[in-house]
C-alpha positions as CSV (number, residue, x, y, z in Angstrom):
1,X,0.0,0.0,0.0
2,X,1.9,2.9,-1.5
3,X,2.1,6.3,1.2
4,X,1.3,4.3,4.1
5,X,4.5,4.1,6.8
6,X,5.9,0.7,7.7
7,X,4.8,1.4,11.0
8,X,0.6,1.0,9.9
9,X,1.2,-1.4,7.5
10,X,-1.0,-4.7,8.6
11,X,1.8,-6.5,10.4
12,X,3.4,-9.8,8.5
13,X,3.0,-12.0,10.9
14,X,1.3,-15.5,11.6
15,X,-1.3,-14.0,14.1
16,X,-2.2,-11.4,11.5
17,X,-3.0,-13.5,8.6
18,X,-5.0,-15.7,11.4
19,X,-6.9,-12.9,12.5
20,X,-7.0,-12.2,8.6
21,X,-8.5,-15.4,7.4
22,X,-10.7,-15.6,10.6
23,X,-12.6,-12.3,10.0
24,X,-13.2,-12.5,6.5
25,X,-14.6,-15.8,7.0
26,X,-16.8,-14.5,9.7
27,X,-17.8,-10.8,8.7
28,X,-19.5,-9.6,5.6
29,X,-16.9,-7.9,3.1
30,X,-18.6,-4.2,4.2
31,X,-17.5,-4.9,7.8
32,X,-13.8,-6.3,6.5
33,X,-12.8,-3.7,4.9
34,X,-13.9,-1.0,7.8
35,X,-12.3,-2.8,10.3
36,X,-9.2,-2.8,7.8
37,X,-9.6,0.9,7.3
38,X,-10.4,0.8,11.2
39,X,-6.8,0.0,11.6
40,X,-5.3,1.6,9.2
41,X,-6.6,4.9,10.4
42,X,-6.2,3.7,13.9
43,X,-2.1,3.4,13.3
44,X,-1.8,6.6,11.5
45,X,-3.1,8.8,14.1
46,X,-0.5,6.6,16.7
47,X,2.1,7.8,14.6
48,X,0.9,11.6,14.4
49,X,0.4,11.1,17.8
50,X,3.9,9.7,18.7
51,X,2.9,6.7,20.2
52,X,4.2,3.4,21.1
53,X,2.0,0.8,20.2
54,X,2.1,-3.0,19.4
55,X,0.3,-3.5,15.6
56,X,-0.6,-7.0,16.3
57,X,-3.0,-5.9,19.2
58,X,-4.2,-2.8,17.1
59,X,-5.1,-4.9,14.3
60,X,-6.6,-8.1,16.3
61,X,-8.5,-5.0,18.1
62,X,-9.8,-3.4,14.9
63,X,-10.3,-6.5,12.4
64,X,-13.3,-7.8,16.0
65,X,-14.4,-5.1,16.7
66,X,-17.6,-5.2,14.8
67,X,-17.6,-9.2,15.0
68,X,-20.5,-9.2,17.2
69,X,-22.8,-8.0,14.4
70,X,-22.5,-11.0,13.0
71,X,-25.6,-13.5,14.1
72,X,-23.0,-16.6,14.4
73,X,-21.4,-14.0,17.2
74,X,-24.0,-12.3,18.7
75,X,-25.8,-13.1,21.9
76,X,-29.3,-12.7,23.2
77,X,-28.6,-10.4,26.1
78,X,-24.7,-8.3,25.8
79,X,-24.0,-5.5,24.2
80,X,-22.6,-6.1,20.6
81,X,-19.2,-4.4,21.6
82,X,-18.9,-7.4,24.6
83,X,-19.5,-9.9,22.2
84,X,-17.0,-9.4,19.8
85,X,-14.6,-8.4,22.9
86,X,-15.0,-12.1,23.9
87,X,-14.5,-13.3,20.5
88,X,-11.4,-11.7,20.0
89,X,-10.1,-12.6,24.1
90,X,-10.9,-16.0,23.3
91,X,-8.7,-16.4,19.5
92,X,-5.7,-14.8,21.2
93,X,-5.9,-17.1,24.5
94,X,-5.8,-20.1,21.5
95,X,-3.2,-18.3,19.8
96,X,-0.9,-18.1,22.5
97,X,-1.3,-14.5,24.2
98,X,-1.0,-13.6,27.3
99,X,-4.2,-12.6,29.4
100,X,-2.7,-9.2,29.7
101,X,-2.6,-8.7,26.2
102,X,-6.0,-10.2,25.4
103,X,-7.7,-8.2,28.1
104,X,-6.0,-5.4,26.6
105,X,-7.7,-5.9,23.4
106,X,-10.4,-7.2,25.1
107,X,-10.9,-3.7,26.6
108,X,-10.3,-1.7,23.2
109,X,-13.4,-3.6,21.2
110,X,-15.8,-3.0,24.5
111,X,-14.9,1.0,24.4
112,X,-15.2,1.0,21.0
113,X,-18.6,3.1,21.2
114,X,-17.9,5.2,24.5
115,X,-16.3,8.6,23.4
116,X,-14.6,10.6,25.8
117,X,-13.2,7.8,27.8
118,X,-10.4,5.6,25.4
119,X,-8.2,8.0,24.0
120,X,-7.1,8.4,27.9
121,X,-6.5,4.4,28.3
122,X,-3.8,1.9,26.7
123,X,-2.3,3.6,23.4
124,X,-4.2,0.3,21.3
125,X,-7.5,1.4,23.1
126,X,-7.6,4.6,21.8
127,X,-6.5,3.9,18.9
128,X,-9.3,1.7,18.0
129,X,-11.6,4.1,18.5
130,X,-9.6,7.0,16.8
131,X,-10.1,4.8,13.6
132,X,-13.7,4.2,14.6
133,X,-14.2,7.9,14.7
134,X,-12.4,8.7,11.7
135,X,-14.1,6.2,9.3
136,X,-17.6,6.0,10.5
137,X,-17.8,9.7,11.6
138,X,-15.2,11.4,9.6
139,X,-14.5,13.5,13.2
140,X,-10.4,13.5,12.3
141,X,-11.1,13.5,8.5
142,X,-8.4,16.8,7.9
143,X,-6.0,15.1,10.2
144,X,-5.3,12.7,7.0
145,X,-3.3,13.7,4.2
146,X,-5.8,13.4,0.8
147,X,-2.7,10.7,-0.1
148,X,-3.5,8.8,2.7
149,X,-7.4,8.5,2.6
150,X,-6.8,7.9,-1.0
151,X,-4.5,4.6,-0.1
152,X,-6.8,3.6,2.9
153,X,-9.7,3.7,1.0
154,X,-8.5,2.3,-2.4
155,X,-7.2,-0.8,-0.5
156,X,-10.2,-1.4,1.0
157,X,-12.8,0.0,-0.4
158,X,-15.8,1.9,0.9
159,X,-19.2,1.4,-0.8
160,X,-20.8,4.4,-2.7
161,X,-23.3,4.4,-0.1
162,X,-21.4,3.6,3.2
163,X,-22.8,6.0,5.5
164,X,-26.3,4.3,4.9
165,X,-25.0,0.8,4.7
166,X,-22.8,0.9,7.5
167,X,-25.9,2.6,9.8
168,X,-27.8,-0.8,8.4
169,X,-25.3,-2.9,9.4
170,X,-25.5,-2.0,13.1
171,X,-29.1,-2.0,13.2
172,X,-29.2,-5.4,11.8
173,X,-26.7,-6.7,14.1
174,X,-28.5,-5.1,16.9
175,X,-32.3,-5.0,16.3
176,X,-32.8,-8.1,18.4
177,X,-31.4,-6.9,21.7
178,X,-32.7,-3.0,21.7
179,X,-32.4,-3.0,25.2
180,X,-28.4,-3.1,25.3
181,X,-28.4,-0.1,23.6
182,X,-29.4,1.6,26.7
183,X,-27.0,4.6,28.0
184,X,-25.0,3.5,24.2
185,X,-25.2,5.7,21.1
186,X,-26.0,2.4,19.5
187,X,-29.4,4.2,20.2
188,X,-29.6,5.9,18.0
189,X,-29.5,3.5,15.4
190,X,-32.3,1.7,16.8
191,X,-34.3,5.0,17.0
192,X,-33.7,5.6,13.7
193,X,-35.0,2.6,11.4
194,X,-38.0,2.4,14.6
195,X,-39.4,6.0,14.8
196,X,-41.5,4.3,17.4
197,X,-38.9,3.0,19.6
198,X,-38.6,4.1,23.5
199,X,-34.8,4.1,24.4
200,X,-34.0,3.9,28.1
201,X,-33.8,6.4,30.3
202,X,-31.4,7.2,33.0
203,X,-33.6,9.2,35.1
204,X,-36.6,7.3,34.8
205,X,-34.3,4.2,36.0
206,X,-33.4,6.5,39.4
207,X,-37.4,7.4,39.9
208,X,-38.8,3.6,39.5
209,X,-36.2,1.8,41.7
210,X,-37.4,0.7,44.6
211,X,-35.4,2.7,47.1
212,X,-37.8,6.0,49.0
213,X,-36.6,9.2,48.5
């Protein structure tokens, strides 16, 4: 990938290709290539950034991230974000990691969706969300060179209508369990294809338990 530093390059390792072959066997190709793009422009802003931070973690953090989506990963009752947190703790366990760095990627993939909070944490925890934000929400979109977008994207492509497929995707990786969506911009999503649909509330939550006062 011409314009991209060594240093956010997908790493050549066995664990990558694993984590490779796993996810594109497991995730639709829309949900591939963001989570490739996910690292991609995860590891660039580490390197504006100056920071230290192990690509094997960065890109086994980025490539699950969205796995829970996916029905053959998704459970009835956890948030989407957990699910593919456990996913990706449990392949690097078989792979040999150690629980530190599993939990650490564990942790990325179940921040994933909680701004504010990450970019303060472990340099691969921010970082996956840094990418998040950049290719779903285009919040650091001037931070990137027009060069660098351009390689990102023409590596892995986006579709021509990726702001309305990706919102799709979530909701159909979702719309069963509308309830852990609560105090999670996931929300939003929910709300949006179901105009009808009553999101949690914190307050309300405070004034129906069953403590006086």
């Amino acid at each position: 990938m011409p314009l991209i530093p060594k240093e956010a390059k997908i790493p050549d390792s066995t664990l990558a290709r694993a984590i490779t072959e796993f996810i594109r066997d497991s995730e639709t190709e829309l949900l591939f290539n963001h989570s490739s793009r996910v690292y991609h422009f995860g590891a660039l802003a580490g390197i504006q950034k100056g920071l230290k931070f192990d690509g094997e973690l960065l890109y086994a953090s980025a490539m699950f991230h969205d796995l829970g989506l996916m029905p053959g990963h998704s459970s009835k009752n956890e948030r989407f974000e957990v699910d593919g947190a456990h996913a990706a703790r449990d392949f690097l366990r078989s792979h040999g990691l150690s629980e530190e760095e599993a939990y650490t990627v564990w942790t990325a993939i179940a921040l994933h969706t909680t701004p504010g909070v990450p970019q303060h944490m472990h340099p691969v925890v921010g970082l996956v969300t840094a990418g998040v934000e950049m290719d779903v929400l285009g919040l650091t979109y001037s931070h990137y060179s027009d060069a660098e977008r351009e390689a990102v994207v023409s590596a892995f492509p986006r579709t021509p209508t990726f702001k309305e497929d990706i919102i799709q995707a979530f909701y159909d990786g979702i719309k069963h369990k509308p309830q852990t969506t609560f105090g999670n911009v996931k929300a939003d999503v929910i709300a949006d294809k179901e105009p009808h649909f009553h999101r949690g509330n914190f307050c309300s939550v405070i004034r129906c338990s069953h403590w006086h006062g």
